[in-house]
N, C-alpha and C positions, 0 to 999 in steps of 0.2 A: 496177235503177234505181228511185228512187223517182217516187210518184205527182206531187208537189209541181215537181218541175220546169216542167211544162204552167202552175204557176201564177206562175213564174219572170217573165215579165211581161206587167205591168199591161195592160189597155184603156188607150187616152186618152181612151174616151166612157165613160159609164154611164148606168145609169136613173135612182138614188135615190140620195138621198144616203148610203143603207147601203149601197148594193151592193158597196163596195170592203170594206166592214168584213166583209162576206159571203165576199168574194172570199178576205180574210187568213184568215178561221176555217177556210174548206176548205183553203188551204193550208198551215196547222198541221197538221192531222190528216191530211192529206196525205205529211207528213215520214215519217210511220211505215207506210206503205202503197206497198205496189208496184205498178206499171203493171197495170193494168186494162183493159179494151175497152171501147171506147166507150158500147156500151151501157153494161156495168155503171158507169161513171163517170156517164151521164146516169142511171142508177136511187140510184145512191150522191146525186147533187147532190140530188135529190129528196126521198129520205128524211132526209136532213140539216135540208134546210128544212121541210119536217114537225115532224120534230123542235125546231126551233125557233121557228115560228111557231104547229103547231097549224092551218095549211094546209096544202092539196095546191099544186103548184107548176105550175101551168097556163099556156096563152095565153092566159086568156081576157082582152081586151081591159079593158085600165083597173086590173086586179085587180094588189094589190101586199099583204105584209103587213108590220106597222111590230114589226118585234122590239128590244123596250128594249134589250139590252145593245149592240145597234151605233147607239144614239140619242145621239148626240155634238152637238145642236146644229141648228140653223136649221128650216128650214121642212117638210120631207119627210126631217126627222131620222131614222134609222130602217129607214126605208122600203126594202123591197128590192124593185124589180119583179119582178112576174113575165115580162111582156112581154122586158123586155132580156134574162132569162134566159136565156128559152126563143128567142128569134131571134137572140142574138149572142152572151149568156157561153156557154151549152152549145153551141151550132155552135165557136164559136172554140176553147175545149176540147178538144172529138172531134175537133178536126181538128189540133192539137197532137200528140193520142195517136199517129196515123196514122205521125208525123215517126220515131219509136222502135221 
């Protein structure tokens, strides 16, 4: 079973206005990848956003980075939290995985 399923569906909240666009790039790369453990999918989300930002992907309070290719428009173009990350995309995620 592939990893992309967990990303099968959307939040109805998010943080930033990139967060969804975040959301779609892990589950592209997702298609070609098999189920994982939790862990390893919260080490995998991390190092992605690294990789794109050029941050670490923390809680720290307030802390977001603005990655051009998901800057589509308005005010927090961009933007992906860290915050929503790390207290609802990755809990909502690992706990997806559990289902399989």
């Amino acid at each position: 079973m592939k990893l992309s399923i967990i990303f099968e569906e959307k939040p109805k909240r998010w943080g930033f206005r990139g967060d969804p666009y975040f959301w779609d790039y892990l589950k592209e790369l997702a298609e070609n990848m098999e189920l994982i453990s939790p862990d390893e999918l919260e080490d995998w989300i991390k190092k992605e956003y690294l990789s794109l930002s050029g941050k670490a992907l923390t809680d720290t309070y307030n802390d977001f980075a603005v990655i051009k290719q998901f800057a589509h428009g308005g005010m927090s173009s961009g933007g992906v939290d860290n915050k929503w990350w790390m207290e609802e995309g990755i809990p909502l995620l690992k706990s997806r995985l559990t289902t399989f």
